[in-house]
SERO-4910 file (N, C-alpha, C, O; in steps of 0.05 Angstrom, whole numbers):
BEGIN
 pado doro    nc1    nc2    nc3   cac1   cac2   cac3    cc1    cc2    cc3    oc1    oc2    oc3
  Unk    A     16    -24      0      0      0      0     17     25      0     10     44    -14
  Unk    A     42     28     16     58     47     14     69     52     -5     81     74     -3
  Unk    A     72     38    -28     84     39    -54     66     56    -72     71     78    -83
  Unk    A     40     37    -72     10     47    -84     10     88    -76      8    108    -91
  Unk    A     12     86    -59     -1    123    -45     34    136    -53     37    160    -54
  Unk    A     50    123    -56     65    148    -69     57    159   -104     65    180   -114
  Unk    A     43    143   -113     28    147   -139      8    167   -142      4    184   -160
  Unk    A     -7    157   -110    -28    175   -116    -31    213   -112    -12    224    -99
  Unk    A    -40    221   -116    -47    246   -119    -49    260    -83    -67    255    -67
  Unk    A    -25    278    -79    -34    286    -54    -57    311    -50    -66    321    -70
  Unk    A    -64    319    -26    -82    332    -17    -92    352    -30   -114    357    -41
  Unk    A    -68    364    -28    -68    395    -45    -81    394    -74    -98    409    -83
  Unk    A    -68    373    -84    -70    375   -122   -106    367   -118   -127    376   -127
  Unk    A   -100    346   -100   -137    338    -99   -155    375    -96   -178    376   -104
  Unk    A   -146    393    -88   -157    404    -83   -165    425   -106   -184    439   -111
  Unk    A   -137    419   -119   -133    439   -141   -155    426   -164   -175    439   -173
  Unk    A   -150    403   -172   -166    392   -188   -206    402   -182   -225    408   -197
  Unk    A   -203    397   -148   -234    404   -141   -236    432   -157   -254    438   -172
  Unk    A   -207    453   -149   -226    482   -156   -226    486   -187   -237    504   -199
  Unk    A   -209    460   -200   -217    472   -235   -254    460   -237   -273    471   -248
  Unk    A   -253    438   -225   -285    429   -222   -302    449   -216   -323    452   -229
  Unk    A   -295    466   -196   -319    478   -195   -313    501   -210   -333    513   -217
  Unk    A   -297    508   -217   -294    536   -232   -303    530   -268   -301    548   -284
  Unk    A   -313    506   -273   -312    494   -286   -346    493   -297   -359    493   -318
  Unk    A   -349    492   -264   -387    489   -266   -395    519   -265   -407    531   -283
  Unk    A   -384    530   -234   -398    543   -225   -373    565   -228   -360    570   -208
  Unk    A   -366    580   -253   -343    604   -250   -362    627   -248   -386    630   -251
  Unk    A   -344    641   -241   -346    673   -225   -350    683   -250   -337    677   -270
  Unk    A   -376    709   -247   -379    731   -272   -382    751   -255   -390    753   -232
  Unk    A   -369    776   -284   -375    808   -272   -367    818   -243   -343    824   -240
  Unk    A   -377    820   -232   -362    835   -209   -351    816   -186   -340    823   -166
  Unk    A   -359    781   -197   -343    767   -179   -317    766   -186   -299    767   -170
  Unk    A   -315    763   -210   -283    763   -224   -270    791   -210   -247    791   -201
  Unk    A   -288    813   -208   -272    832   -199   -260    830   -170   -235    833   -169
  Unk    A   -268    827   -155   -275    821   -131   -260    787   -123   -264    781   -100
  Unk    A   -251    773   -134   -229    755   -130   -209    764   -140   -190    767   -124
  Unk    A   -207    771   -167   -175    790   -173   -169    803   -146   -147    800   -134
  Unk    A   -192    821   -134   -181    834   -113   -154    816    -97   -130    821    -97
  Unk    A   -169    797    -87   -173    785    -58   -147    772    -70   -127    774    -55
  Unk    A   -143    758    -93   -120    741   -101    -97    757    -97    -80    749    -82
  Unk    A    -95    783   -111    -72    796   -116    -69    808    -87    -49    822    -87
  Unk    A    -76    807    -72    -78    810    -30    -70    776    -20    -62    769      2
  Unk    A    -72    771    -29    -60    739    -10    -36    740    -31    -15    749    -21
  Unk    A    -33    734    -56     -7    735    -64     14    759    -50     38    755    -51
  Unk    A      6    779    -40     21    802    -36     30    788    -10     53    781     -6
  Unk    A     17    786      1     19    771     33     32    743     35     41    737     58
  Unk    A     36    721     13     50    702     11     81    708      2    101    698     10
  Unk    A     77    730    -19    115    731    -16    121    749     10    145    752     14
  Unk    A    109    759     24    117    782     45    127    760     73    144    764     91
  Unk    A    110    738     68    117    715     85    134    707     87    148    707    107
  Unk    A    142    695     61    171    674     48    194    695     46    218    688     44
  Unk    A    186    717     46    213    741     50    220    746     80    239    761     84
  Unk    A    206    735    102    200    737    133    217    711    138    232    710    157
  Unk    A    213    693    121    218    667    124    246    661    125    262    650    140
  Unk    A    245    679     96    272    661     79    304    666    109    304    686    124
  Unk    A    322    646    110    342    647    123    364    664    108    371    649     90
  Unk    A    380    690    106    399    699    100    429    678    109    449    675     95
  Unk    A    426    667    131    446    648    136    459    620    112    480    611    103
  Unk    A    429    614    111    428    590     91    443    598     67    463    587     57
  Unk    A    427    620     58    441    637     34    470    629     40    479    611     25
  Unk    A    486    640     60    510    644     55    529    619     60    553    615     56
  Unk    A    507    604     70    525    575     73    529    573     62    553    576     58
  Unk    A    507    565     30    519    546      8    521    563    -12    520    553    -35
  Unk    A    523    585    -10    537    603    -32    551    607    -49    548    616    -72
  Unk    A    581    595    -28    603    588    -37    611    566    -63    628    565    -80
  Unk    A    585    546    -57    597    525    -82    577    538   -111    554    532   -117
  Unk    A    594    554   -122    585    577   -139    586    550   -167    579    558   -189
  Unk    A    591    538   -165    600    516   -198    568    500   -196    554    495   -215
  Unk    A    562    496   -171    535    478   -172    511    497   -175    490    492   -187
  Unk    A    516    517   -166    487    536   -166    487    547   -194    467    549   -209
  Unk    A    511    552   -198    511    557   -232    500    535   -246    483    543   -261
  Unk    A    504    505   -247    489    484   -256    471    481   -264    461    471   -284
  Unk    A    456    499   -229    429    492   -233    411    512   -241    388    507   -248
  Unk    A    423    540   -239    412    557   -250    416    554   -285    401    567   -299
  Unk    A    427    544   -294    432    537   -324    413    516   -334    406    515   -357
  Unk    A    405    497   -310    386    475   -325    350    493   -320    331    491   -336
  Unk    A    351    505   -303    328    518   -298    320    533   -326    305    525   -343
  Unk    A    336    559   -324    344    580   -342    345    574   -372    326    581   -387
  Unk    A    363    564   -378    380    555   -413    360    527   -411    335    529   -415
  Unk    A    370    507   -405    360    483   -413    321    479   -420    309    473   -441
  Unk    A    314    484   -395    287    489   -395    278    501   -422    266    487   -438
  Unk    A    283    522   -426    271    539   -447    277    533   -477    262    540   -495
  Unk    A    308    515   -482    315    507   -498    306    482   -516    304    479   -540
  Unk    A    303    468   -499    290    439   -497    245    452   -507    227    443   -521
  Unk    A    247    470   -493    215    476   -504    217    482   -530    204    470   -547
  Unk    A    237    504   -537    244    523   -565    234    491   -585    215    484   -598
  Unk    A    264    476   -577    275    453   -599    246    430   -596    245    414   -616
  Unk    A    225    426   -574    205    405   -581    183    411   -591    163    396   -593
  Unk    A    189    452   -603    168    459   -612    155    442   -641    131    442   -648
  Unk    A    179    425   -657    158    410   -682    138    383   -669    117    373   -677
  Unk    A    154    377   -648    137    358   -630    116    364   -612     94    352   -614
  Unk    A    120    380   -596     91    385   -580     72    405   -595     49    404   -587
  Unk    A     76    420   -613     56    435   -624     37    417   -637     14    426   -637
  Unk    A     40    393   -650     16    382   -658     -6    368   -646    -29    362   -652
  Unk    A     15    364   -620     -8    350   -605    -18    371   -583    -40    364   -573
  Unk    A     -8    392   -574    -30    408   -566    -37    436   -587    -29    443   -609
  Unk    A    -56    448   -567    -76    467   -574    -51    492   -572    -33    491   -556
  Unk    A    -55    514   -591    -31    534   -594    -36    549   -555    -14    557   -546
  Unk    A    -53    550   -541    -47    555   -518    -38    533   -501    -24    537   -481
  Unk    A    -44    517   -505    -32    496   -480     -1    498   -492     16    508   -477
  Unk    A      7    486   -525     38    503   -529     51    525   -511     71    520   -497
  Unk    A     37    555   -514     47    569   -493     54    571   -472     74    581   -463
  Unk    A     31    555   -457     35    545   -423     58    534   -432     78    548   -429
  Unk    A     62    503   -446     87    495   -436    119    506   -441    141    496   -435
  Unk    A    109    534   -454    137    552   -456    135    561   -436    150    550   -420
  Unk    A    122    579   -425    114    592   -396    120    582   -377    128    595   -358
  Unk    A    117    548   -377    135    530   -354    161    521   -357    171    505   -342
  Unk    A    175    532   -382    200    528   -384    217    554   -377    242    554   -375
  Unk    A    202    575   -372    213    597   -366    214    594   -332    235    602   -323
  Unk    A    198    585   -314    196    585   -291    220    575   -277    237    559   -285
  Unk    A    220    591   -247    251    583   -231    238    559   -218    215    550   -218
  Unk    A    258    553   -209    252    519   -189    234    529   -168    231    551   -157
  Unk    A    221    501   -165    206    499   -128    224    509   -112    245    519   -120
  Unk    A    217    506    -84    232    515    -66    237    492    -38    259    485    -30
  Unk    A    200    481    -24    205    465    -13    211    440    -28    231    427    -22
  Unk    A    195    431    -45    204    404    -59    223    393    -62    230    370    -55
  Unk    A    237    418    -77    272    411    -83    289    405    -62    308    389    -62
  Unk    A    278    423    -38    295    416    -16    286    391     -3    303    375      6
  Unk    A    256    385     -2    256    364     17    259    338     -2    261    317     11
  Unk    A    260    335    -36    264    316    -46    302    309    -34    312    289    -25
  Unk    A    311    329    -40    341    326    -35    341    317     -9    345    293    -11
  Unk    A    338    324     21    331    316     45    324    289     42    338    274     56
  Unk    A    308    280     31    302    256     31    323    236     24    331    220     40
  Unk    A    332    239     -3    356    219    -15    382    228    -14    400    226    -30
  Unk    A    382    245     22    414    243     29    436    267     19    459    269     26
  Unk    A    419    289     -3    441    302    -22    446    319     -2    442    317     23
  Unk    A    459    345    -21    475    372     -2    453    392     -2    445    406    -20
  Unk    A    443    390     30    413    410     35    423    437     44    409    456     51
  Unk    A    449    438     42    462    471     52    453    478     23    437    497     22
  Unk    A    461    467     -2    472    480    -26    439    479    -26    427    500    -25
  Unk    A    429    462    -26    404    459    -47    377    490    -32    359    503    -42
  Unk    A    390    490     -5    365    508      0    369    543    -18    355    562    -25
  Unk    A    403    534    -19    409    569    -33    401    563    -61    384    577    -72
  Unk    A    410    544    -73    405    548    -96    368    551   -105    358    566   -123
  Unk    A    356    536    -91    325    538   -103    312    568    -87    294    579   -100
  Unk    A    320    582    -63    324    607    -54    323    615    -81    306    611    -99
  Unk    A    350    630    -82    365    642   -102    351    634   -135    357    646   -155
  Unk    A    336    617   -134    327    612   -167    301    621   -161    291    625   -183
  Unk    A    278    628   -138    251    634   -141    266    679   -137    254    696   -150
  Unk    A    282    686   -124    293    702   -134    304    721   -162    300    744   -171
  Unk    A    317    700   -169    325    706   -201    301    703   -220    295    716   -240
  Unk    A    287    679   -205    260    686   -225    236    704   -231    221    701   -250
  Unk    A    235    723   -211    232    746   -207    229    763   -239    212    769   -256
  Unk    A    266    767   -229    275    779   -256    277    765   -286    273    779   -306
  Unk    A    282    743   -288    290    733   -315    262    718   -322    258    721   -347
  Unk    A    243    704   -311    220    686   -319    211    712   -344    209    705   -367
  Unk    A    207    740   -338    191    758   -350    203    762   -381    193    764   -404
  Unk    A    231    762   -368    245    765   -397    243    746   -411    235    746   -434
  Unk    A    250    724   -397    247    704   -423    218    692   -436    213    680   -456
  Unk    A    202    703   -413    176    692   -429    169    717   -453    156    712   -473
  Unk    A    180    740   -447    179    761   -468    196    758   -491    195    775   -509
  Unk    A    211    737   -492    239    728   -517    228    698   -527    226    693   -550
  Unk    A    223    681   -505    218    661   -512    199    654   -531    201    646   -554
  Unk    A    167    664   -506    141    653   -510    140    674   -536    129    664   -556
  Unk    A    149    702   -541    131    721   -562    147    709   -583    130    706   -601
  Unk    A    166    702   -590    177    690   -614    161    668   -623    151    663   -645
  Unk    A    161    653   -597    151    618   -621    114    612   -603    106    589   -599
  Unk    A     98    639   -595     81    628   -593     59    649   -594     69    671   -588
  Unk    A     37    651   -598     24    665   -607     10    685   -580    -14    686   -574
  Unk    A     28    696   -568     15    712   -537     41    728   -542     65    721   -542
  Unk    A     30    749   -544     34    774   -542     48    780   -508     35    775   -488
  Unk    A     67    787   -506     80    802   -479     86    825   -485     94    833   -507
  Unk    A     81    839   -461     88    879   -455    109    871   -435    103    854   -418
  Unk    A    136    883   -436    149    888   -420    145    902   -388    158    898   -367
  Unk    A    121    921   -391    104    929   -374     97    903   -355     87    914   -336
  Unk    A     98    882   -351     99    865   -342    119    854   -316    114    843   -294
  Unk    A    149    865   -334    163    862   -303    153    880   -290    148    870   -268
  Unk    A    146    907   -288    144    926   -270    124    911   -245    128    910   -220
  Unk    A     97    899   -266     80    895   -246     96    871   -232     87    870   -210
  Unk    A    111    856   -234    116    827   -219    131    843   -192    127    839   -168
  Unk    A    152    864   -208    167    873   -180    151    881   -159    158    877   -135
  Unk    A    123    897   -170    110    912   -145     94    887   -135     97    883   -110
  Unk    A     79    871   -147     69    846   -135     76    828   -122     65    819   -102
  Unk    A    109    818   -138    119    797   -112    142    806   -107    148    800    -84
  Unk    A    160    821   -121    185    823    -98    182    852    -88    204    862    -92
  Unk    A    170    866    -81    169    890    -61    156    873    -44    173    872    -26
  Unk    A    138    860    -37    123    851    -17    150    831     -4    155    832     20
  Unk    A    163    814    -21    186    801     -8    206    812      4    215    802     24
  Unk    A    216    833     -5    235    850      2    230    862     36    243    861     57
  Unk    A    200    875     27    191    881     59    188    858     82    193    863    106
  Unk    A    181    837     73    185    815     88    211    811     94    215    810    118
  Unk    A    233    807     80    261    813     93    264    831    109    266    826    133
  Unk    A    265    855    101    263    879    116    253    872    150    267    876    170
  Unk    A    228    861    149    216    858    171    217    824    194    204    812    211
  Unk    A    239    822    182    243    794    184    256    792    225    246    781    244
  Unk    A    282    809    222    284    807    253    256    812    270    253    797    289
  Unk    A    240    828    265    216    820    287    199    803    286    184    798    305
  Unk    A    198    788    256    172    776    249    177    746    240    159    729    239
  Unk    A    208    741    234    223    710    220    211    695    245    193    679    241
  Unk    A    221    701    270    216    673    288    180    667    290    171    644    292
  Unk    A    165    689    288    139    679    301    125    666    268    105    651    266
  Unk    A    143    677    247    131    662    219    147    628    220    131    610    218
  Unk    A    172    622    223    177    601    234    165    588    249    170    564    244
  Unk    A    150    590    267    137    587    286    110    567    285    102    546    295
  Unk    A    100    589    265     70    585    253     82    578    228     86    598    214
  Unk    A     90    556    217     90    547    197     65    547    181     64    560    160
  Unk    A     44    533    191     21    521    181     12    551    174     -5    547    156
  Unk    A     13    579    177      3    599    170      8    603    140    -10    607    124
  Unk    A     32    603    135     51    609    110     43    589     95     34    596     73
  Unk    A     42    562     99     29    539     84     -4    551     69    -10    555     45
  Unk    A    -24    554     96    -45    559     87    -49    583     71    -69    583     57
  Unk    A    -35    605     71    -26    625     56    -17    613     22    -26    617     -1
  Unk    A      0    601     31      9    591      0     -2    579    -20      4    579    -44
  Unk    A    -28    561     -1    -26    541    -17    -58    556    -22    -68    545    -42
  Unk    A    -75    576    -10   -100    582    -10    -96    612    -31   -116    625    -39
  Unk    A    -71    618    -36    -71    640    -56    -65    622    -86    -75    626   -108
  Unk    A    -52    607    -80    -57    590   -111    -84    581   -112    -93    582   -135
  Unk    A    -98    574    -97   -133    561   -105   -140    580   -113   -147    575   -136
  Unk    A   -145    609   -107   -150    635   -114   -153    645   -142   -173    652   -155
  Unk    A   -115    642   -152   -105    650   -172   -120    629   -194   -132    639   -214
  Unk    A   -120    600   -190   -134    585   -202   -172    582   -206   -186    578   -225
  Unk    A   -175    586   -183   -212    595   -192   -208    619   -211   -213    614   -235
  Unk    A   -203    635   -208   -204    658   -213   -196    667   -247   -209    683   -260
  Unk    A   -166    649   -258   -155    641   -279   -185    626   -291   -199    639   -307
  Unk    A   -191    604   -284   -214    587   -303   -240    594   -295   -260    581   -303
  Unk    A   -242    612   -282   -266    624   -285   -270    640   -304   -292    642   -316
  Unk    A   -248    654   -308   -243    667   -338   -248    657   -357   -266    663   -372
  Unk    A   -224    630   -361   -226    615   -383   -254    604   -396   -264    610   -418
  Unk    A   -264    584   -374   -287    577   -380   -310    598   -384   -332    588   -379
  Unk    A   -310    620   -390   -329    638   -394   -318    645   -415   -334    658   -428
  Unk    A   -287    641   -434   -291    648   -454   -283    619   -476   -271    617   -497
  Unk    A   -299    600   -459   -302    576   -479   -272    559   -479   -261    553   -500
  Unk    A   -258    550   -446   -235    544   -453   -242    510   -457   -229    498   -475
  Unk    A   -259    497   -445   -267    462   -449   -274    454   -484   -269    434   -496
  Unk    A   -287    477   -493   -299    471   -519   -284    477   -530   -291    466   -551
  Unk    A   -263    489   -535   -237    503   -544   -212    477   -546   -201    472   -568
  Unk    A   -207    466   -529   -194    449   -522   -206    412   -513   -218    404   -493
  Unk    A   -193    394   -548   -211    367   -548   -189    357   -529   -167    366   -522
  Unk    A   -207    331   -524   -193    311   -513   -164    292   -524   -151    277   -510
  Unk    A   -161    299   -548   -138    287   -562   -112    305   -550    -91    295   -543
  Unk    A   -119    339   -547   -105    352   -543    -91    350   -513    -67    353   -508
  Unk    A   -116    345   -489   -100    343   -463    -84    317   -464    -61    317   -456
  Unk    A    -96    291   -475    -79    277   -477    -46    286   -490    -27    280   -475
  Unk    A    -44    293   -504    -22    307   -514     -4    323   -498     20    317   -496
  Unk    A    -16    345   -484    -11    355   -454     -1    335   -447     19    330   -460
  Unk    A     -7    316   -430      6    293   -411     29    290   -426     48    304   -422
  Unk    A     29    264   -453     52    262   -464     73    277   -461     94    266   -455
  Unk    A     74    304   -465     90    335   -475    105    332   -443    129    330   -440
  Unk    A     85    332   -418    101    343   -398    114    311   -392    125    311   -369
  Unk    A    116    291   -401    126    268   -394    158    271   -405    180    277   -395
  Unk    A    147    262   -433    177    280   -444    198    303   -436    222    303   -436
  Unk    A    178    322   -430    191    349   -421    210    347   -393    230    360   -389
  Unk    A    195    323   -374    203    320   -353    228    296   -358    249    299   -345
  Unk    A    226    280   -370    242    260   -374    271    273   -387    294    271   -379
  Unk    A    262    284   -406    291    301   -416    306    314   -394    329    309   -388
  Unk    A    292    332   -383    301    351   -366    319    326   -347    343    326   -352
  Unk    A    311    309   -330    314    288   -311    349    283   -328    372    287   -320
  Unk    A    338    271   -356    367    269   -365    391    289   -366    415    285   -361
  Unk    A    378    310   -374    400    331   -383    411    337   -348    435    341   -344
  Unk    A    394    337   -328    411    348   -304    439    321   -292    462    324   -283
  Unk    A    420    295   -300    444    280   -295    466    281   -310    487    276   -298
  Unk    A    469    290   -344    488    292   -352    510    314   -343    535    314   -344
  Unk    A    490    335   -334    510    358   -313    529    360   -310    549    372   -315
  Unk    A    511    335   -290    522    323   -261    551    311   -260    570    314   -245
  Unk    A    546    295   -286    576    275   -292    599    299   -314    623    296   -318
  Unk    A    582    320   -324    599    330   -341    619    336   -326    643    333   -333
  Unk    A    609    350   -297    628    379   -278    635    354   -265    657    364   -258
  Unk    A    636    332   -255    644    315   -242    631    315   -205    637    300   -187
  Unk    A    617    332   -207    605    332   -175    604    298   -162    600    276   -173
  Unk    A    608    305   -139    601    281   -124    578    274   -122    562    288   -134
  Unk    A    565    249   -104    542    238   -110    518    261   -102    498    265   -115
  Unk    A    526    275    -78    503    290    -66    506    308    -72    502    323    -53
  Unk    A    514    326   -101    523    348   -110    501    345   -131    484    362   -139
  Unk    A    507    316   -141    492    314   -168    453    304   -158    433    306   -171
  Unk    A    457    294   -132    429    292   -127    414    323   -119    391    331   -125
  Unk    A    429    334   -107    425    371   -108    415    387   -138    398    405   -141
  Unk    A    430    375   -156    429    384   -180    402    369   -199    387    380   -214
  Unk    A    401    340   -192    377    337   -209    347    339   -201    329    333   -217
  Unk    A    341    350   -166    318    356   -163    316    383   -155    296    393   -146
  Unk    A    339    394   -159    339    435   -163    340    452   -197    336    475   -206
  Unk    A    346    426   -207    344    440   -236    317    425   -256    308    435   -277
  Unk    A    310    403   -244    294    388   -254    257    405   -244    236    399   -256
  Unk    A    257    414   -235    237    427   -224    226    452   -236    240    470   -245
  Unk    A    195    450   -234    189    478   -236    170    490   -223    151    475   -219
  Unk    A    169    524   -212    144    517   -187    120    541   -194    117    561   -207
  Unk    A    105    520   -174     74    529   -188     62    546   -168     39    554   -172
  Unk    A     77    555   -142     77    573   -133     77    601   -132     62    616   -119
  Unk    A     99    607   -151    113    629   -173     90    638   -191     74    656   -194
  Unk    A     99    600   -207     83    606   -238     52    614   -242     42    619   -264
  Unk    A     43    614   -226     13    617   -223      4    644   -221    -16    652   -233
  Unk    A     16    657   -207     23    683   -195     25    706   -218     13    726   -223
  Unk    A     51    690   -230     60    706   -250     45    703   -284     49    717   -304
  Unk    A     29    680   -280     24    679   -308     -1    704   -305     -4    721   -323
  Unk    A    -15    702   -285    -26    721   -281    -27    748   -285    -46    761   -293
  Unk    A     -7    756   -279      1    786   -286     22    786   -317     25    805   -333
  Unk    A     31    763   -317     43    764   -352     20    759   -374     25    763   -397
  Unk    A      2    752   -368    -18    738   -394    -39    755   -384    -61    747   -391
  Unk    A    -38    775   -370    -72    785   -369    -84    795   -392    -72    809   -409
  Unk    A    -99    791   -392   -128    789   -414   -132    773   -435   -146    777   -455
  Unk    A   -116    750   -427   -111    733   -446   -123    704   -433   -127    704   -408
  Unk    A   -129    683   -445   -131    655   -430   -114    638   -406   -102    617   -407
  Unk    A   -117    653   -389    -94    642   -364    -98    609   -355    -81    593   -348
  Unk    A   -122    609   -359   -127    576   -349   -115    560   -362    -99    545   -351
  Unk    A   -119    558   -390   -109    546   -404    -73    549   -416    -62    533   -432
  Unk    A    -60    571   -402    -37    566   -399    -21    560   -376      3    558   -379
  Unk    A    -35    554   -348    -27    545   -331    -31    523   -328    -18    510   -311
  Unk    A    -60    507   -350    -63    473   -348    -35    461   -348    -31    444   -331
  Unk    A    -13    467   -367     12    449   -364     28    459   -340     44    442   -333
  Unk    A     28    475   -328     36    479   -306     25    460   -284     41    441   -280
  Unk    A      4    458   -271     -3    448   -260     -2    411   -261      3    398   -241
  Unk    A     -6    401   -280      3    370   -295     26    365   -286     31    353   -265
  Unk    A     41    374   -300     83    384   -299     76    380   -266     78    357   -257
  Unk    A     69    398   -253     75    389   -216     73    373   -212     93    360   -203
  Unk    A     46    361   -214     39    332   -203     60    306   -210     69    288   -196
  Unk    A     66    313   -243     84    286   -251    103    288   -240    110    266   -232
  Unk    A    127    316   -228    146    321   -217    150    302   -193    168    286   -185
  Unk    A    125    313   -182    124    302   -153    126    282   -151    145    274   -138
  Unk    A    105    261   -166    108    228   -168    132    227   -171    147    226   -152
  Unk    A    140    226   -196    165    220   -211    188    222   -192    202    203   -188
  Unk    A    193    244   -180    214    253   -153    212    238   -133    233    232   -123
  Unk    A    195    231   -125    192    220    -91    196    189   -100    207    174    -84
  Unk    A    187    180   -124    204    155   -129    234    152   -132    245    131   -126
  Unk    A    253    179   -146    272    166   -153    289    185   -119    313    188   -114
  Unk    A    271    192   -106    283    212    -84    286    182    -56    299    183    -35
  Unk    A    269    159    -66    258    138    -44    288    123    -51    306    120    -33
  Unk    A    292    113    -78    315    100    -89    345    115    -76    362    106    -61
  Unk    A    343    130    -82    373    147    -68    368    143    -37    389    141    -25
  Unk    A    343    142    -22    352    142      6    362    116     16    375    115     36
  Unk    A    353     88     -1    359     67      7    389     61      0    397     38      5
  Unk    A    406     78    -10    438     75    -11    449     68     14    435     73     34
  Unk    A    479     54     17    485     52     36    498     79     47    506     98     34
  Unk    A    499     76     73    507    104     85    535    109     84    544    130     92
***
């Protein structure tokens, strides 16, 4: 049975799946759309103000130093990710819908998770000094570079339009709110440590948000009839691939730079990742007025398989000998 339930679908995604259901049946019109935009872009403000409360400056500086691995992984995030989308554009464009395409550029632009990475690495033994700076340091950088490159990437090879006007809004949305959370961190880090479960329910209740709210849209402007069933199947395939490559290319890294074993397990579930934390957030304010649901469907997929996929090969590395 313990084998079985690492397969299955945990809590959260169950939940996420409930809110495309109901946003699905029962989505928000007219002044409810207004009026959740509100409330979303107020808990997002309040979720990075948290994780900026949170984040350890110490950690930072621990694993700082091994500057050859964070470069690694900022390269498989960064370059690889987006490259690998560019080059499977004669492959995945046929089997999905020209927006679900987009999404899955949009998720090749995205920086790594943050807890995952760390607690997949925790789990199978790797280097959790390096891994917490580096996935830190990559929802950081992604800040700045997700915007650009989805403005280089996605407007080249996909049919969504980006305004540069875009980073402005991400800085005032999530990193001023993070920044102040640093700022405010000696009075406020220990009692947010503290209350973990606050920051959780924060996090994980501003993505349900961003997501009703995204396909309440969609589905009001025809995103189910829009998109057949041949096509999500296709979706799946795309992020299987997408994920499987990536899985490869970080192990090849790994052996290129020669890292040791827990360098290279640091490296393939910090660069192998992408987070839907961020990405949800931001597709939001990058794609507004455009079909958001349907470019965050591969986002959301992409998590789930991550997760499976990770916590199996994360179970295999812990049973090594010590």
């Amino acid at each position: 049975m313990s084998r079985l339930t690492r397969f299955l679908p945990d809590r959260f995604t169950l939940l996420l799946v409930a809110t495309v259901l109901i946003a699905s049946v029962l989505p928000a019109h007219g002044q409810g759309i207004v009026a959740f935009g509100w409330i979303t872009n107020i808990a997002i403000a309040l979720l990075f103000f948290l994780h900026g409360a949170r984040l350890s400056r110490d950690a930072i500086v621990a694993g700082i130093t091994h500057w050859r691995l964070h470069l690694t992984v900022f390269s498989a995030t960064f370059l690889m990710f987006p490259l690998l989308g560019v080059a499977l554009k004669p492959v995945l464009q046929p089997l999905v819908t020209p927006e679900l395409y987009t999404g899955m550029l949009f998720l090749c632009c995205l920086p790594a998770t943050v807890q995952s990475a760390i607690a997949f690495t925790s789990m199978a033994r790797g280097n959790v000094p390096a891994a917490v700076c580096s996935a830190s340091a990559s929802s950081l950088l992604g800040v700045f570079l997700t915007p650009l490159l989805v403005g280089t990437v996605v407007a080249s090879n996909a049919s969504a339009p980006i305004s540069y006007d875009a980073v402005g809004k991400i800085m005032l949305q999530l990193l001023l709110p993070f920044v102040l959370g640093q700022f405010m961190r000696r009075w406020i880090g220990a009692w947010v440590h503290r209350h973990k479960s606050v920051l959780k329910f924060v996090d994980q209740g501003s993505i349900l948000l961003v997501v009703y709210t995204a396909f309440s849209e969609a589905v009001n402007e025809g995103l189910w009839n829009n998109t057949p069933l041949p096509a999500l199947a296709g979706l799946v395939v795309s992020c299987v691939v997408l994920l499987a490559l990536a899985l490869l290319g970080c192990v090849a890294l790994g052996r290129l730079f020669k890292f040791n074993l827990e360098d290279r397990i640091t490296l393939l579930f910090g660069g192998s990742k992408k987070s839907l934390a961020t990405g949800i957030p931001m597709a939001q304010v990058l794609f507004a007025g455009q079909a958001v649901g349907a470019i965050v469907l591969p986002l959301m997929l992409f998590h789930q398989i991550q997760l499976m996929v990770c916590a199996v090969l994360a179970a295999r590395y812990a049973k090594r000998p010590a």
